[in-house]
C-alpha positions as a Python dict, from the first residue, in 0.01 Angstrom:
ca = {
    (1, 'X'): (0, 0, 0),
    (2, 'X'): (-19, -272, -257),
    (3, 'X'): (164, -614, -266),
    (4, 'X'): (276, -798, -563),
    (5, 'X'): (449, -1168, -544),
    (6, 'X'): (641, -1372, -766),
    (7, 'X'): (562, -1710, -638),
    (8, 'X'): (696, -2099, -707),
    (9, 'X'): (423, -2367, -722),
    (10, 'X'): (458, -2739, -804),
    (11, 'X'): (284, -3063, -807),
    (12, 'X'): (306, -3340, -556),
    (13, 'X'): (572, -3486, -744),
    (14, 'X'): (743, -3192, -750),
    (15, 'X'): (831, -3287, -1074),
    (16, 'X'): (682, -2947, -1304),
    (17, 'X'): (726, -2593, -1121),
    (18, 'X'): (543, -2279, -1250),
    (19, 'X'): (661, -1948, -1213),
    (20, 'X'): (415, -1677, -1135),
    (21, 'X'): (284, -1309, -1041),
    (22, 'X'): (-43, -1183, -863),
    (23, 'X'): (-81, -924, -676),
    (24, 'X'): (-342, -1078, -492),
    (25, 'X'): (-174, -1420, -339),
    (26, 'X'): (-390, -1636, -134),
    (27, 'X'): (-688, -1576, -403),
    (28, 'X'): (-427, -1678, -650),
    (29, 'X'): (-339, -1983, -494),
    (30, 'X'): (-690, -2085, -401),
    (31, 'X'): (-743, -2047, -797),
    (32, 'X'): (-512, -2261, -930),
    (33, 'X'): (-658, -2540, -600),
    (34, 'X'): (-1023, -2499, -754),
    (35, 'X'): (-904, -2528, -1116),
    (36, 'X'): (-918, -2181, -1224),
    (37, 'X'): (-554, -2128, -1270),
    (38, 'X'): (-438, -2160, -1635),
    (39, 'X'): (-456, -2460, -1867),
    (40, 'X'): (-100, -2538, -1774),
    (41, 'X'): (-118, -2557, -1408),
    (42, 'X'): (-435, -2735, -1436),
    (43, 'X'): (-290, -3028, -1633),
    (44, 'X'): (2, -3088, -1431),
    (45, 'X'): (-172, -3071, -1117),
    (46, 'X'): (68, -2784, -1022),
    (47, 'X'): (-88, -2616, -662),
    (48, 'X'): (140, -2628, -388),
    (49, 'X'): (260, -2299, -284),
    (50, 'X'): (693, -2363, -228),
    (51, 'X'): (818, -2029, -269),
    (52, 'X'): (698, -1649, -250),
    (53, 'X'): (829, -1320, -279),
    (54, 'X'): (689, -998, -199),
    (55, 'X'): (743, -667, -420),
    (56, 'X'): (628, -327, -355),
    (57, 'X'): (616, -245, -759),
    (58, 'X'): (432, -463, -981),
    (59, 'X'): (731, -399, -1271),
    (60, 'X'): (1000, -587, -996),
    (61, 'X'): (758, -882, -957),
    (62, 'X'): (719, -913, -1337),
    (63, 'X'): (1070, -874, -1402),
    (64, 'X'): (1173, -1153, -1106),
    (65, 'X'): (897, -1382, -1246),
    (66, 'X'): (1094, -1362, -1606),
    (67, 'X'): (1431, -1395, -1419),
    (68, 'X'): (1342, -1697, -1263),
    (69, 'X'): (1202, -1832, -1571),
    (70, 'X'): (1495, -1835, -1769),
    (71, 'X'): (1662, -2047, -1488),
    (72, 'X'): (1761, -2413, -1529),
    (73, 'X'): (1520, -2636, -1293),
    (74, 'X'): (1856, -2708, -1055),
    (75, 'X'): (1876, -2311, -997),
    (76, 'X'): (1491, -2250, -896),
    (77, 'X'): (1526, -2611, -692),
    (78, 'X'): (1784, -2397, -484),
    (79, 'X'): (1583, -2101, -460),
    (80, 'X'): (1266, -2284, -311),
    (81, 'X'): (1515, -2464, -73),
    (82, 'X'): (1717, -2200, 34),
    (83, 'X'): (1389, -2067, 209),
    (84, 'X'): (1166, -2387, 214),
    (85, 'X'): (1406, -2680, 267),
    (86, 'X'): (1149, -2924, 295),
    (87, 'X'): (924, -2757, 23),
    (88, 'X'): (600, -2755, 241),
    (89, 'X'): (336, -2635, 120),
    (90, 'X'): (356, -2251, 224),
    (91, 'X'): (-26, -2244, 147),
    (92, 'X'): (-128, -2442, 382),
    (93, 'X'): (24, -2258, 639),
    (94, 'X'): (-149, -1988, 605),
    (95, 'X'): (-20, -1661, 726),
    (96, 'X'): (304, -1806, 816),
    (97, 'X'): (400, -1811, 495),
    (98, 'X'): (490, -1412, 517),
    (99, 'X'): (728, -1521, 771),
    (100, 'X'): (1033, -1349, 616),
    (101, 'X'): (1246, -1652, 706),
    (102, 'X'): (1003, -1872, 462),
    (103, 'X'): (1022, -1644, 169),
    (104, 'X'): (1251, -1415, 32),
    (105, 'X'): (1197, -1049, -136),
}
């Protein structure tokens, strides 16, 4: 069966968060490291993995990607932390990441 995520990433900062879906998420990720992600994400440096969240239907990810767009910054802050306190880079840690105590779906 297929996975789709809605996933958080943000620059080292942390000051600019982008809101996303794949359905593919560690190529994803290594994308937007190289500098293949979009023109956004490649301007702002934006590449850390914070948040993730796995759907079985591609139409849930999609519609949880615009939900959490239309939050205020404070609301998706509390959503990465609520599952990443720290926001470490969930990348980084490879397969931990689908740890369902780092993510949420």
């Amino acid at each position: 069966m297929r996975s789709y995520w809605t996933y958080i990433l943000t620059n080292v900062a942390r000051n600019v968060m982008y809101v996303g879906v794949t359905n593919d998420l560690e190529k994803r990720v290594a994308q937007h490291r190289l500098g293949e992600g979009g023109l956004f994400t490649r301007r702002y440096n934006v590449h850390t993995l914070v948040y993730a969240e796995e759907h079985e239907q591609v139409e849930d990810a999609i519609a949880r990607e615009k939900e959490i767009k239309g939050w205020r910054r404070s609301k998706k802050d509390a959503l990465v932390e609520s599952v990443n306190p720290t926001w470490a880079d969930l990348f980084a840690l490879g397969d931990a990441f689908k740890d369902p105590s780092l993510r949420s779906g």
